[in-house]
N, C-alpha and C positions, 0 to 999 in steps of 0.2 A: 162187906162180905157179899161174894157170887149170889145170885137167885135164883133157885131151882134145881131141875136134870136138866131140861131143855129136852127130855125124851118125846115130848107130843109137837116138835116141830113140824111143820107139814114144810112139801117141797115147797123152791123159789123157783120164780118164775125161768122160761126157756127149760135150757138141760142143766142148770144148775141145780146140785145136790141139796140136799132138805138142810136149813139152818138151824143148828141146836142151838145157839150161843151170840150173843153180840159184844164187842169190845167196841167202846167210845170214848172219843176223842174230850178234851175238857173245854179249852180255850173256843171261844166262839162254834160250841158245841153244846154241851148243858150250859155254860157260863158266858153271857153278854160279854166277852171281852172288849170286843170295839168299845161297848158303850163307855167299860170301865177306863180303858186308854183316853175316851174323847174328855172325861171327867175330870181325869189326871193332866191332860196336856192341856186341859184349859187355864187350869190354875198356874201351869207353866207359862203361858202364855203372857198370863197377867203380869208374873213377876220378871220374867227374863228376856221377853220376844219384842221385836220391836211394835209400838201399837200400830192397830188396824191389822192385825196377823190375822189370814181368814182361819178359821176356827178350825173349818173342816179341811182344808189344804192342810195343816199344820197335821190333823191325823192322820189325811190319807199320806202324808210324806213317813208319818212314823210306822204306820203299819204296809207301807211298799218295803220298806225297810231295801231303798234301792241298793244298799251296799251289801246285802247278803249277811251281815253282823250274825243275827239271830242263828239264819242258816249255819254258818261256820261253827257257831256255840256248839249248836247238835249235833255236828260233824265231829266236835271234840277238840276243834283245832282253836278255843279262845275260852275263859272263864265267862260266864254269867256276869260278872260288873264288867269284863273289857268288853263284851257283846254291847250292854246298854250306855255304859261312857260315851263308845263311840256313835250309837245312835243316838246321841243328845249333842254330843259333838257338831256333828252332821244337822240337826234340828236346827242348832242356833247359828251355822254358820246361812243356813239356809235363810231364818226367818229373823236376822239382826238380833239374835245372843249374843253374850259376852263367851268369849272363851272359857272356859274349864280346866282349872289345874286341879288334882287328885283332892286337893283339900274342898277347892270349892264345888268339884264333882258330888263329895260326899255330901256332903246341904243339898245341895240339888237330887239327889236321887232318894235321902231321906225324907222331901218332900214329893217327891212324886210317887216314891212307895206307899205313902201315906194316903194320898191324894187316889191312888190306881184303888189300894183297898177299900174305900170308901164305897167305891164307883161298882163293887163285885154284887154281878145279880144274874139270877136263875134266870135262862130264855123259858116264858109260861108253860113252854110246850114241854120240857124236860120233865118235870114231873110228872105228868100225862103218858109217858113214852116209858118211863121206868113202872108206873103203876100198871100199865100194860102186859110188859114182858114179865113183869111178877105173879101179875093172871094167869099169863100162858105159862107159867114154868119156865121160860125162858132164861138163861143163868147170862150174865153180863158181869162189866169191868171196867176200867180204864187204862190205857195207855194213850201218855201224852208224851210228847216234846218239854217239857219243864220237871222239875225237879219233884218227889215223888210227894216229901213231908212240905212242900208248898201248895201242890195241888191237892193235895187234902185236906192244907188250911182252906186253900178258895171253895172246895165245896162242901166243906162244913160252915164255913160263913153263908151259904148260900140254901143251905137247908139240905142239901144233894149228899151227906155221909153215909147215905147207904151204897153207893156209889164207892167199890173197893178199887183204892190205885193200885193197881199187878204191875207197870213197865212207867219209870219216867228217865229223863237224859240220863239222870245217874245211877243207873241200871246196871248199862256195858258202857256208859261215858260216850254215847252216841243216839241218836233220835231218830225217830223216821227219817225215810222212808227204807232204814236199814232193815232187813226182814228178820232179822233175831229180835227186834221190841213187838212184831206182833206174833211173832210163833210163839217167845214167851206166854201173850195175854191169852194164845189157844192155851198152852199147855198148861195155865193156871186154871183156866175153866176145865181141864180134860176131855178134850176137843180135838178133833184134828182140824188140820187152817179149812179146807173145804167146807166145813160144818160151820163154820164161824164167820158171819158180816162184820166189818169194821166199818164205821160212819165217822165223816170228823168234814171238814166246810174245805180243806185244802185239794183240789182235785189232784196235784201230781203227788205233795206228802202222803198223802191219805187215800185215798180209792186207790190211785195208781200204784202208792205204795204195798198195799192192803192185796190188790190181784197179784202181784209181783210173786207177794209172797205166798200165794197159794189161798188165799181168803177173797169172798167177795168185800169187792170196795162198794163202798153207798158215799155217796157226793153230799153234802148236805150244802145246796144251793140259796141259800135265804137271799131274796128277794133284798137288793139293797144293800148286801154286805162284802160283798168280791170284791175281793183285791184286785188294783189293777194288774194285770197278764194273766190272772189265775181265771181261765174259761175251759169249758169242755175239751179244748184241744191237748190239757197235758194230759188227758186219758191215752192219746195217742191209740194205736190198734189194742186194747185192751177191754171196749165196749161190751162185750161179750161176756166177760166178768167182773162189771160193776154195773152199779144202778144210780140214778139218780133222785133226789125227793128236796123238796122244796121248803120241807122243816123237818121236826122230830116227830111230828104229828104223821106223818107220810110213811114214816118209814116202814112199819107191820107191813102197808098194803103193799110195798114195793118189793118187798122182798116176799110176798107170798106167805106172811105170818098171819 
């Protein structure tokens, strides 16, 4: 459930209008995803990869997700299992895997489901940041890229259920950075987009997306987690309506909360 009016918002900084509302991102946002992928593909790595697989290549190849797999999913244009098939695919041709036919897919990704959930944990700072806006009256939400009743498992495993998901892929059957998933998460807080900051670690999905739609974007930059290409330039001319912060900790002060 939402928290608050968010009536005692003070203005953000520049000419941006006062923020009643925050909508946030899940995946490597309140929830260590990387960590939980590096968890999951370790165990991968063990059983299926050729040895001496560097550990962290092997991540960073699964979350470049250079084939756009993931992308496509959100776009609508591929299921959830053909998205991650073909990122394991692509994994093990990479790092001396056996190939994957549907049968042996399935073993393969019923361990790695296993293995990813294990791996699911709150970044410290998330708690801190929700305990915050709860102070302030501040009403908040979620909208992600993943599926709505899975990201509610991940952050009720993670302590994060007060955290209500409003907007996930299976919404409109499409994801960020389309602007009906974050007008929805205003019009669930009863907000207009301008009153509402979205935060989420993707600068073009998320900030970029987030201004597009009429909401300020907030970048959450953590220190050590960027995907390779994702750097301040997918802001593109849009600087003006998003902000940047360096964890969840940051964010109040960035936006003038």
């Amino acid at each position: 459930m939402s928290r608050g009016s968010g009536a005692d918002a003070v203005a953000g900084p520049g000419d941006r209008p006062a923020i009643r509302g925050i909508l946030l991102d899940v995946d490597d946002t309140l929830v260590d995803t990387r960590g939980a992928f590096r968890h999951a593909l370790l165990r991968v790595a063990d059983e299926y990869l050729d040895a001496g697989a560097d550990a962290e290549a092997v991540l960073a190849h699964w979350r470049d997700d250079r084939g756009g797999w993931y992308r496509a999913h959100t776009r609508g244009e591929m299921s959830h299992r053909e998205q991650r098939k073909r990122r394991a695919q692509d994994l093990h041709a990479t790092f001396g895997g056996p190939d994957l036919d549907d049968d042996a897919y399935d073993v393969w990704d019923a361990g790695f489901e296993r293995h990813f959930r294990e791996g699911w944990k709150p970044f410290p700072d998330a708690a801190p940041l929700l305990d915050a806006l709860d102070a302030a009256g501040i009403p908040y939400g979620s909208v992600s890229n993943a599926n709505l009743a899975y990201q509610e498992l991940k952050l009720a495993a993670c302590g994060l259920e007060r955290v209500e998901m409003f907007v996930g892929v299976d919404t409109f059957g499409v994801g960020k950075p389309d602007p009906r998933v974050f007008l929805e998460g205003c019009a669930r807080l009863s907000l207009p987009a301008d009153a509402v900051a979205y935060v989420g670690d993707e600068p073009d999905l998320d900030a970029a997306g987030a201004a597009r739609a009429g909401l300020t974007g907030v970048w959450l930059d953590r220190p050590g987690t960027r995907r390779t290409g994702h750097d301040g330039d997918d802001l593109g001319d849009l600087g003006d309506r998003t902000v940047r912060a360096s964890g969840l900790d940051d964010v109040m002060a960035a936006l003038g909360l």
